[in-house]
C-alpha positions as CSV (number, residue, x, y, z in Angstrom):
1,X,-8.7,-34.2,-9.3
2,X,-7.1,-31.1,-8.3
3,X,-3.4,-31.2,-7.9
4,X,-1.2,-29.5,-5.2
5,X,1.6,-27.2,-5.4
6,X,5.2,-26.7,-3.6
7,X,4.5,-23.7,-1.2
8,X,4.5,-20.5,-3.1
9,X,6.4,-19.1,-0.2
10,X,4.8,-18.3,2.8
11,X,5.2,-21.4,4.9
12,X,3.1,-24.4,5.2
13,X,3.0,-24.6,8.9
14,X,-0.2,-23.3,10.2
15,X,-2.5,-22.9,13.3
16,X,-6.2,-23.2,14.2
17,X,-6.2,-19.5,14.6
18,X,-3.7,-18.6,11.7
19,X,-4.8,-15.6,9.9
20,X,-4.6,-14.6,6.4
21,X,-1.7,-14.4,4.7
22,X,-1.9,-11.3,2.9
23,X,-3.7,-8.0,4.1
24,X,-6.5,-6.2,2.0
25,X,-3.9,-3.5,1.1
26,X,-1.5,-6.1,-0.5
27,X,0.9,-5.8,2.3
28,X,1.8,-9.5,4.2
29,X,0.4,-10.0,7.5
30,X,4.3,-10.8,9.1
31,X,5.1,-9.3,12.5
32,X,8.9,-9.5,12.4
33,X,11.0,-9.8,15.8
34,X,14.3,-9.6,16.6
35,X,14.9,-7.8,13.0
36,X,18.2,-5.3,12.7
37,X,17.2,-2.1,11.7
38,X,19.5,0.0,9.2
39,X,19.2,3.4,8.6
40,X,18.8,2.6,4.9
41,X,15.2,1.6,5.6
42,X,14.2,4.8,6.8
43,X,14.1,5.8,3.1
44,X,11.8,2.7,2.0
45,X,9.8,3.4,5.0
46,X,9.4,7.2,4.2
47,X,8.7,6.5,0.2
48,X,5.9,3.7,1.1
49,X,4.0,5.4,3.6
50,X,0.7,7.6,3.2
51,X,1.2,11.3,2.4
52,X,-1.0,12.5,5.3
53,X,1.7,10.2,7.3
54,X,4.8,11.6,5.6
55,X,4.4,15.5,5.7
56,X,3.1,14.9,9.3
57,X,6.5,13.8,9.5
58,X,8.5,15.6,7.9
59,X,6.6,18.7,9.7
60,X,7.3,17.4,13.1
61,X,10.7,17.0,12.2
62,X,11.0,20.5,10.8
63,X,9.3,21.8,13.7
64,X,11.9,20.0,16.5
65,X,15.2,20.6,14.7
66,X,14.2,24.1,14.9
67,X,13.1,24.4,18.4
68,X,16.4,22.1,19.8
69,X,18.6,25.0,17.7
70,X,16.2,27.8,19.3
71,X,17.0,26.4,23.0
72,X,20.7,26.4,21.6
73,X,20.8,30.0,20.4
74,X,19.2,31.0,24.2
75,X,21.9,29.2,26.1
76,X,24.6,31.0,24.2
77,X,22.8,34.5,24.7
78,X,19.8,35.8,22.3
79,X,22.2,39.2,22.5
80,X,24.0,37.6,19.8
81,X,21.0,37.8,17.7
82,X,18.7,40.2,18.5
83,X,18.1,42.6,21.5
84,X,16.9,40.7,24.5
85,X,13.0,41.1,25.5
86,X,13.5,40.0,29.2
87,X,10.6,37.8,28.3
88,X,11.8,34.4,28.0
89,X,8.7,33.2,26.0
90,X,9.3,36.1,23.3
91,X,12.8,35.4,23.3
92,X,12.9,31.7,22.8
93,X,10.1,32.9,19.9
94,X,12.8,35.2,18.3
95,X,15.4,32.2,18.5
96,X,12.9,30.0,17.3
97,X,12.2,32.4,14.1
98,X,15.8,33.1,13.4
99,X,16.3,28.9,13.0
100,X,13.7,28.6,10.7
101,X,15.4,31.3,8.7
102,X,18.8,29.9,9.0
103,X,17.5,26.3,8.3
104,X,15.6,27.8,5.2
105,X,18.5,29.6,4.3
106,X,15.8,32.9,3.7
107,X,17.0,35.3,6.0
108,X,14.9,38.1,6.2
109,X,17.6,40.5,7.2
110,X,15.7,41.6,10.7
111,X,17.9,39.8,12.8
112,X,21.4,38.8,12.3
113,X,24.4,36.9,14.4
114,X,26.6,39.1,16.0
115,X,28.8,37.2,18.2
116,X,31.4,34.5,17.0
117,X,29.1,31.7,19.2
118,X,26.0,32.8,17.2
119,X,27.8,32.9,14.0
120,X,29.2,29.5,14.3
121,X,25.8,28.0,15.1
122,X,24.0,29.4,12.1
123,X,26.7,28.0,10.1
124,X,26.5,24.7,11.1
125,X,22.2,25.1,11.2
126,X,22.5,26.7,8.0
127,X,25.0,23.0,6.3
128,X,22.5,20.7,8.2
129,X,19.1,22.6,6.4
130,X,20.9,22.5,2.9
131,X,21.1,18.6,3.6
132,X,17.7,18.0,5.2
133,X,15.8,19.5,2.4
134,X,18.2,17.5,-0.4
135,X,17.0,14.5,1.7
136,X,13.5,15.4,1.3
137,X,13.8,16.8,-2.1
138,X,14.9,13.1,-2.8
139,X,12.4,11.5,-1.0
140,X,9.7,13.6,-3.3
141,X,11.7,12.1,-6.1
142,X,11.4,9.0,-4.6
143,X,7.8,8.5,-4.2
144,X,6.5,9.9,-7.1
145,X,9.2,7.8,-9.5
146,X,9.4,4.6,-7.2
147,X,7.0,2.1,-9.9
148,X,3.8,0.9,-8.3
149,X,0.7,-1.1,-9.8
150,X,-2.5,0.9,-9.3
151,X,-4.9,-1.8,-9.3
152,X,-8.6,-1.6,-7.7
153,X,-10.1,-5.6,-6.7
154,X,-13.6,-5.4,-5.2
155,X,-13.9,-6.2,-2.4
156,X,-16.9,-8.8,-2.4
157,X,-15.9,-11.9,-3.7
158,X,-19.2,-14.0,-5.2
159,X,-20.1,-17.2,-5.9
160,X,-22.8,-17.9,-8.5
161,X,-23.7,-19.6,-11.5
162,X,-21.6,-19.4,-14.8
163,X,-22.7,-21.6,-17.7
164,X,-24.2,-23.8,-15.6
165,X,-21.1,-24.5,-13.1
166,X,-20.6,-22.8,-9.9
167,X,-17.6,-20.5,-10.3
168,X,-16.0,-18.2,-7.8
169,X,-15.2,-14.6,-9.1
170,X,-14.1,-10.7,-8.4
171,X,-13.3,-8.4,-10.2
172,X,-9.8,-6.0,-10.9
173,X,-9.5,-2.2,-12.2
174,X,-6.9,0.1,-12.6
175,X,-7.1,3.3,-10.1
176,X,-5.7,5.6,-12.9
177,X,-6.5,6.6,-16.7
178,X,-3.4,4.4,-17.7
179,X,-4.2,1.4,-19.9
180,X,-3.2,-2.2,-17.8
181,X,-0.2,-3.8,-20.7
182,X,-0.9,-7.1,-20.7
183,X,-2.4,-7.9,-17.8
184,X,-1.8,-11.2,-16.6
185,X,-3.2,-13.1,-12.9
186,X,-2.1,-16.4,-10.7
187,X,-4.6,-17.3,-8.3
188,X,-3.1,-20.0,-5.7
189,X,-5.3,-21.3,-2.8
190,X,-4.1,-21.9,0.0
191,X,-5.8,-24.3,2.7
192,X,-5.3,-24.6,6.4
193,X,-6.3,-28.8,7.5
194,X,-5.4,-30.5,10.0
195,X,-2.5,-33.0,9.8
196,X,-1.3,-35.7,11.9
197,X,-1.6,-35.0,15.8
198,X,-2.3,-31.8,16.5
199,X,-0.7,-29.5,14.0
200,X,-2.4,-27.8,11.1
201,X,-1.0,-27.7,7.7
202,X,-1.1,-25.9,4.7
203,X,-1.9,-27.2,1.1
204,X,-1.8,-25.0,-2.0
205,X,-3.4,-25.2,-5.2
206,X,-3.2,-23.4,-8.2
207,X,-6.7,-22.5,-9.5
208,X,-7.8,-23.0,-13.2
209,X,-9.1,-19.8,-14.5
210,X,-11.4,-18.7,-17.8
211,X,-8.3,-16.4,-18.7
212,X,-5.2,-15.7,-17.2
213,X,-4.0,-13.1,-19.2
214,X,-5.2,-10.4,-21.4
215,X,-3.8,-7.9,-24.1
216,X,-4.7,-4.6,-22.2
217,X,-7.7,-3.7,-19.8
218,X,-9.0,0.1,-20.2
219,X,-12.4,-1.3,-18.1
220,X,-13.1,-3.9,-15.8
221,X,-11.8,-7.7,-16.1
222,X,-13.8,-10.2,-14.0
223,X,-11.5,-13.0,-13.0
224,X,-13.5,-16.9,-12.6
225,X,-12.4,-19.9,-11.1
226,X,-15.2,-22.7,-12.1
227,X,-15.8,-25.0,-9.6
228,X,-15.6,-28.3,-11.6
229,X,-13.7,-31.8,-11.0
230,X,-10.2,-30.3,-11.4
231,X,-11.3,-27.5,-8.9
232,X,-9.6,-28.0,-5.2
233,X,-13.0,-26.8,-4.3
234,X,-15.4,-29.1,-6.1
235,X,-14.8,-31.2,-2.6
236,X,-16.9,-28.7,-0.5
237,X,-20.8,-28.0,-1.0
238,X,-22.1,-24.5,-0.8
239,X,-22.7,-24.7,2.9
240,X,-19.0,-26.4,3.4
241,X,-17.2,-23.1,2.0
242,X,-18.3,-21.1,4.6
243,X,-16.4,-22.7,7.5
244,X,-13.3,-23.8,4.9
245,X,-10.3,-22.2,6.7
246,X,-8.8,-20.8,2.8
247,X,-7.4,-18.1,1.5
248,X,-7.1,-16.7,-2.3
249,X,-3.5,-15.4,-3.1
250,X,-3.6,-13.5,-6.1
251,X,-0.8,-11.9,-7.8
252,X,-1.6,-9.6,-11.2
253,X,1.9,-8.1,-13.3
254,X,1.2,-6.1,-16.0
255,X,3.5,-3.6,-18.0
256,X,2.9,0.2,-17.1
257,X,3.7,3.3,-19.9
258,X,4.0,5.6,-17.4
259,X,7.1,3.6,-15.6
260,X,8.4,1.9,-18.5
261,X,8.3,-1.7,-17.0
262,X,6.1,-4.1,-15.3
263,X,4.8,-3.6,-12.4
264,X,2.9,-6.4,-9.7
265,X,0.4,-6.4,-6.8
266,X,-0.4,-8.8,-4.5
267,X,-4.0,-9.2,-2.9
268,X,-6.1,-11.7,-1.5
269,X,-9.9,-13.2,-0.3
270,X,-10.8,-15.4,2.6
271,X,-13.5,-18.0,1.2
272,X,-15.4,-17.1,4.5
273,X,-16.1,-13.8,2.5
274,X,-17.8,-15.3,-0.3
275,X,-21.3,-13.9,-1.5
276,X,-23.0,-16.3,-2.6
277,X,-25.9,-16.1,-5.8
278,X,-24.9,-12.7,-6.3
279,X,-23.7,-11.2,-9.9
280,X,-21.5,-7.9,-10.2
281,X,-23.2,-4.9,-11.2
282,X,-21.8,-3.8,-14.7
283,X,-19.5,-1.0,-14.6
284,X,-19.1,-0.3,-17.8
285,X,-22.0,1.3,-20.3
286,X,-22.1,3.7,-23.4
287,X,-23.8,7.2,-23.3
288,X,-25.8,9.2,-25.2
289,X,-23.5,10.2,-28.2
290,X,-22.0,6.4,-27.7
291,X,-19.0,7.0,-26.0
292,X,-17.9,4.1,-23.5
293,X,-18.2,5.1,-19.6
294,X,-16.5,3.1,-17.1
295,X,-17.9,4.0,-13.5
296,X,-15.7,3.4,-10.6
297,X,-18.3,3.7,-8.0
298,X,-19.4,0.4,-9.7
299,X,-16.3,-1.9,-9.0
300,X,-18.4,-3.5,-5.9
301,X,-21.7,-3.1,-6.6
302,X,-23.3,-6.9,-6.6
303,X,-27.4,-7.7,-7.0
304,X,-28.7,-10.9,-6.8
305,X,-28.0,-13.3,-8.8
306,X,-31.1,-14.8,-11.3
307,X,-30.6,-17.7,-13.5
């Protein structure tokens, strides 16, 4: 008989509607209200997010600081700069040109302050660029040392036959080159029934796998959960699964070379997105000269399944 488990840590309240617990990405699916920001998160949030994201930021940035100094330098008189056009268009250009040089701290040697008003400006432009681009040189710093598992699951999870038991199971790869250290998995289930009254509840169960842990994974490691007495599952039929509100919470911690410590990711699967009698496509095979080939295009493939 299976055998539950003190909440991992996400709440055993639930809801008719509730919705899974952790995103496909690994992030949790928590909307937080009445949070205090700090400015110290500014720097998690600018290390964690997408680089498409993050130089679209810091590009807009760089773009307004200098257009709010160019609108600066106008007010006190472009004179102090350069010779006015009498077009205010080319002139708020010129101040706008000037900042990026003063921010930059290039200076081109075109155009120069003149006045004390100018000169003052450029200084103070000139003290804020030198600590804008430290930031950002840090935040390069940040997000290329900050240590991060690069693990690949597949995204179908099946259901099929294995050695005569029905076993739930998906598969786990690393993104990169690097060899996984170690690797080692915790799969707790978490189901949403409900309780006395009205409310919902959830249960958690730790699953039983063929391995838990390995010595190091250069390929692919296919992770099963059989489906036998001890299983939480062995309760539902095939045809039961389907409409079981439950959720897989896997976490996987292995020990990365290229960080020098262990690292974790956290992912998970609805049982609603089981496939069932199908079998993973192998990704793994030896060429010509024999020399093992792992194909990442592979991860998901699935066929059917054939006893």
């Amino acid at each position: 008989m299976a055998k539950k488990v003190k909440d991992p840590g996400v709440g055993r309240s639930s809801n008719e509607k509730a919705k899974r617990f952790i995103n496909p990405d690994g992030s949790f699916n928590i909307k937080h209200l009445n949070r205090q920001n700090s400015f110290s998160e500014s720097y998690e949030y600018l290390i964690s997010i997408g680089w498409f994201r993050f130089f679209g930021l810091i590009f807009m940035g760089y773009g307004i600081v200098n257009a709010v100094f160019a609108v600066v330098y106008i007010s006190i008189g472009i004179s102090g700069i350069v010779a006015p056009t009498g077009n205010l268009i080319q002139d708020f250009l010129n101040a706008l040109f000037f900042s990026a040089q003063t921010l930059t701290t290039l200076g081109y040697g075109a155009m120069a302050p003149t006045t004390i008003a100018t000169n003052l400006v450029s200084s103070i432009e000139a003290l804020i660029g030198l600590l804008l681009f430290s930031f950002v040189t840090g935040l390069l710093y940040g997000r290329f040392s900050t240590p991060r598992a690069n693990i690949r699951f597949s995204i179908p999870l099946v259901l099929r036959k294995h050695e005569g038991v029905d076993s739930i199971m998906f598969r786990l790869m690393s993104k990169t080159t690097n060899i996984m250290i170690r690797p080692k998995i915790e799969v707790t289930l978490s189901l949403s029934n409900k309780g006395a009254g009205e409310a919902f509840e959830n249960t958690f169960y730790t699953l039983n796998l063929e391995r838990k842990a390995i010595t190091y994974l250069p390929t692919t490691w296919t992770v099963v959960h059989a489906i036998t007495e001890d299983s939480p599952l062995y309760a539902f039929d095939r045809e039961q699964l389907d409409a079981v509100h439950g959720e897989l919470l896997i976490l996987v911690s292995y020990y990365d070379e290229s960080f020098d410590q262990e690292v974790h990711q956290t992912h998970s699967y609805l049982l609603k997105e089981l496939k069932k009698d199908m079998a993973f496509v192998p990704a793994v095979h030896y060429n010509a000269t024999g020399q093992l080939i792992l194909d990442h295009d592979l991860l998901d493939q699935t066929k059917p399944y054939l006893e």
